[in-house]
C-alpha positions in Angstrom: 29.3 125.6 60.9 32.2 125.9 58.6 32.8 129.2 59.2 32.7 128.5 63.5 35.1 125.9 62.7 37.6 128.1 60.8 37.5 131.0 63.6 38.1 128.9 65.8 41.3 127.5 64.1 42.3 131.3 63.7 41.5 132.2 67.2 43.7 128.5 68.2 46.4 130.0 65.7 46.9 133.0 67.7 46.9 132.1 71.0 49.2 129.1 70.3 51.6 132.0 68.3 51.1 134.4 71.8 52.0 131.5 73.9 55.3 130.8 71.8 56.4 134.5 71.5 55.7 134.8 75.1 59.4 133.1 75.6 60.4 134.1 72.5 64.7 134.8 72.1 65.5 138.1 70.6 65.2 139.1 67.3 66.9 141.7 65.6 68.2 143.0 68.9 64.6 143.4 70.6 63.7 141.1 73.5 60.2 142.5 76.2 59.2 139.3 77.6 55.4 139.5 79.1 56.4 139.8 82.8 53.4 142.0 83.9 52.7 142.1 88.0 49.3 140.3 87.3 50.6 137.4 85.6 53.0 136.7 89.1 50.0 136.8 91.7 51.4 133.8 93.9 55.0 134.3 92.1 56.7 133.2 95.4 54.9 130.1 95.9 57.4 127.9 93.5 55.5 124.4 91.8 57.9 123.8 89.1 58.8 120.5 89.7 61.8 121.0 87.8 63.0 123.8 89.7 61.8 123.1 93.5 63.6 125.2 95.8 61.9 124.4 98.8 62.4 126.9 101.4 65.3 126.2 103.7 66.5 123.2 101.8 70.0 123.0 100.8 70.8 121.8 97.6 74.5 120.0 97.4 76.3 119.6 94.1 80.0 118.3 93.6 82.3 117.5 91.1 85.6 118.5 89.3 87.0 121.3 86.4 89.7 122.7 85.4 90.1 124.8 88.2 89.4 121.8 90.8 87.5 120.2 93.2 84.2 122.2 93.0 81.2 122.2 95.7 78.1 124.3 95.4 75.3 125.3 97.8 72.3 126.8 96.9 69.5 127.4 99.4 66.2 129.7 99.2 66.4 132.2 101.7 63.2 133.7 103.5 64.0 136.9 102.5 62.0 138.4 99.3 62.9 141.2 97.1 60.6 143.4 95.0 61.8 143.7 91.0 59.4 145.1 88.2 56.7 145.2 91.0 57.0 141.3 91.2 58.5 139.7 94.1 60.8 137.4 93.8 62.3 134.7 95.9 66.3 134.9 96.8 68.0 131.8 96.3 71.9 131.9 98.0 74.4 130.6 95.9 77.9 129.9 97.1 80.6 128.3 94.7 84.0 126.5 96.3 87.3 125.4 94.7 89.5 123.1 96.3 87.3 124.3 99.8 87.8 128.2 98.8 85.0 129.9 98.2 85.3 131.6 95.1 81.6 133.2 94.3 78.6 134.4 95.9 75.3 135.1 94.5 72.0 136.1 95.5 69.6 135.1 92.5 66.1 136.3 92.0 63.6 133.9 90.6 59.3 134.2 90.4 57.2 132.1 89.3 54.0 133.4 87.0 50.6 131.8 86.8 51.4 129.3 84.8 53.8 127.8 86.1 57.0 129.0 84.7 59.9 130.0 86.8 61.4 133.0 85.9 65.2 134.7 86.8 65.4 138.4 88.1 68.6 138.8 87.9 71.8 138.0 90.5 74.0 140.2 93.0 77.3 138.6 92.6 80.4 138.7 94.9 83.6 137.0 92.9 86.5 136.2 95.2 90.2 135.9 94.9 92.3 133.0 96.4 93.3 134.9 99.7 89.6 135.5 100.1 89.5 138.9 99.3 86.7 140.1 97.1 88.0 140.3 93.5 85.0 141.9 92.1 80.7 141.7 91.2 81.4 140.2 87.7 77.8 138.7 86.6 75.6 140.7 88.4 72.6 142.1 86.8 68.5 143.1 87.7 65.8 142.8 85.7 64.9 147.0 84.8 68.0 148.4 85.1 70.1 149.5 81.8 67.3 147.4 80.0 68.5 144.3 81.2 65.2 141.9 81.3 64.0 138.8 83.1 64.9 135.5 81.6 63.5 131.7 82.0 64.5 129.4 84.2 62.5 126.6 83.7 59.0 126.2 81.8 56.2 125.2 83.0 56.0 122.5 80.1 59.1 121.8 78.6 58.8 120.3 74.9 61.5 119.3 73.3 63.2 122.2 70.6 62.0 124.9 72.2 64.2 127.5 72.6 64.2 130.5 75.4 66.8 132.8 77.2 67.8 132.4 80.7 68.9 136.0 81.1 69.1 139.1 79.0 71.8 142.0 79.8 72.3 143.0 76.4 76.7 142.0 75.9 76.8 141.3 79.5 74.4 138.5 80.5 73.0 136.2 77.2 72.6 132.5 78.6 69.7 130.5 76.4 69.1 127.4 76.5 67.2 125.0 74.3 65.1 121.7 75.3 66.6 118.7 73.8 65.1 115.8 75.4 62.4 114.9 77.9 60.9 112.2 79.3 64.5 110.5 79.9 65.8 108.3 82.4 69.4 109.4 83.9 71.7 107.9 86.5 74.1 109.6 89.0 75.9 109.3 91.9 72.5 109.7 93.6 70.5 107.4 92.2 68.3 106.7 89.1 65.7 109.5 87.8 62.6 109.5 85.9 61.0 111.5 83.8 63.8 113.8 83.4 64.3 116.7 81.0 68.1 117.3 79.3 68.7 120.4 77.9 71.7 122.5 76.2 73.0 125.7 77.7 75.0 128.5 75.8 75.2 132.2 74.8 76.2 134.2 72.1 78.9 136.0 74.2 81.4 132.7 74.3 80.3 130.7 71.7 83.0 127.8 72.4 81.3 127.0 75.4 78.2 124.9 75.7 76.7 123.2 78.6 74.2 120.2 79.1 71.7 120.2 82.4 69.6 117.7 83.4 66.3 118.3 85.4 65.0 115.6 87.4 60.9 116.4 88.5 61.1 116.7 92.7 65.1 117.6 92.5 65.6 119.9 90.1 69.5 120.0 88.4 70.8 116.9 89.1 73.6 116.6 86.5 75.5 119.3 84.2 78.4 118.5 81.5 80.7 121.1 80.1 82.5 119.5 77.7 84.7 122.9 76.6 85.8 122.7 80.2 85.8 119.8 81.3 83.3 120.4 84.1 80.9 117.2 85.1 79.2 118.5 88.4 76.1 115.7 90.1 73.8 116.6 92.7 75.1 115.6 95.9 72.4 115.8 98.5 69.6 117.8 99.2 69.4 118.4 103.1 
């Protein structure tokens, strides 16, 4: 009986160490997250409450930086695109400052069997003040000059665990790290439950740290940059 016991401890052991390394940040320089085709069998059918995206539903944020009075939109298209084998949903992403748009993305997000949404990559369009384009600064896809898919969201967020949102090795190196959950958080919008905070930053500018908050049913509905003095709420979703 002992011996049962103490094999199933090991066997526990491992799959709790798979599960962990399975979202695991780089070390030494080496990051191959598990993103196999047949883990992502539904991977357009999103259920991460913390990350909704319903299709067709705008999602409205607003606030102010440096640079000015800043509105976002980000809806989910219908439109799919195939990346590692895995399709992946495209969510539009448009960026205005002082009513001028100033960015454009397309971002690609799936979600795998378990639950956790994962990021693709983005096809960004940067614009100058007159409207011209100014350039594709950001953009990057999952398989291409090694770049590789980040998370998003997990599928069960505990607080201090750590993951990377995107990996383009010296080009795209958000993380982000779980530092609360189960909090209550008011905006402009109203009063959430159940929400999860967490802390935002890369290696690349290490001065500049962000905090999100996800609210189950919404998604972001709050982020803070205090090196920039960036406060940006969740508007309306329409």
């Amino acid at each position: 009986m002992k011996q049962v016991t103490f094999i199933l401890a090991i066997l526990m052991l491992l799959l709790g160490s798979c599960k962990k390394d399975y979202f695991k940040p780089p070390q030494n320089g080496k990051y191959k997250p598990d993103v196999r085709p047949e883990r992502f069998t539904n991977s357009t059918h999103i259920t991460n409450p913390w990350t909704p995206y319903e299709p067709g539903k705008k999602y409205i944020f607003e606030g102010k930086s440096e640079e000015g009075q800043e509105r976002i939109i980000e809806q989910r298209l219908n439109t799919t695109k195939k990346i590692l084998n895995i399709t992946c949903v495209i969510v539009d992403f448009k960026a205005y400052v002082d009513g001028k748009l100033a960015e454009q993305a397309s971002d690609w997000y799936a979600q795998d069997n378990d639950g956790t949404l994962w990021y693709f990559g983005e096809k960004v369009n940067n614009y100058n003040e007159d409207g011209t384009l100014k350039d594709h600064e950001g953009s990057w896809e999952a398989g291409v000059d090694g770049a590789q898919p980040g998370i998003i969201m997990l599928a069960k967020p505990k607080k201090g665990i750590s993951y990377l949102e995107e990996y383009y090795l010296n080009h795209a190196e958000d993380e982000a790290e779980v530092l609360e959950t189960g909090i209550t958080v008011t905006t402009p919008l109203g009063t959430f439950n159940d929400c999860i905070k967490t802390k935002n930053f890369t290696r690349l500018e290490p001065d500049i740290i962000e905090y999100k908050y996800y609210a189950p049913g919404y998604g972001v509905i709050k982020e803070m940059n205090q090196t920039e003095k960036e406060e940006i709420f969740l508007k309306a979703i329409e």
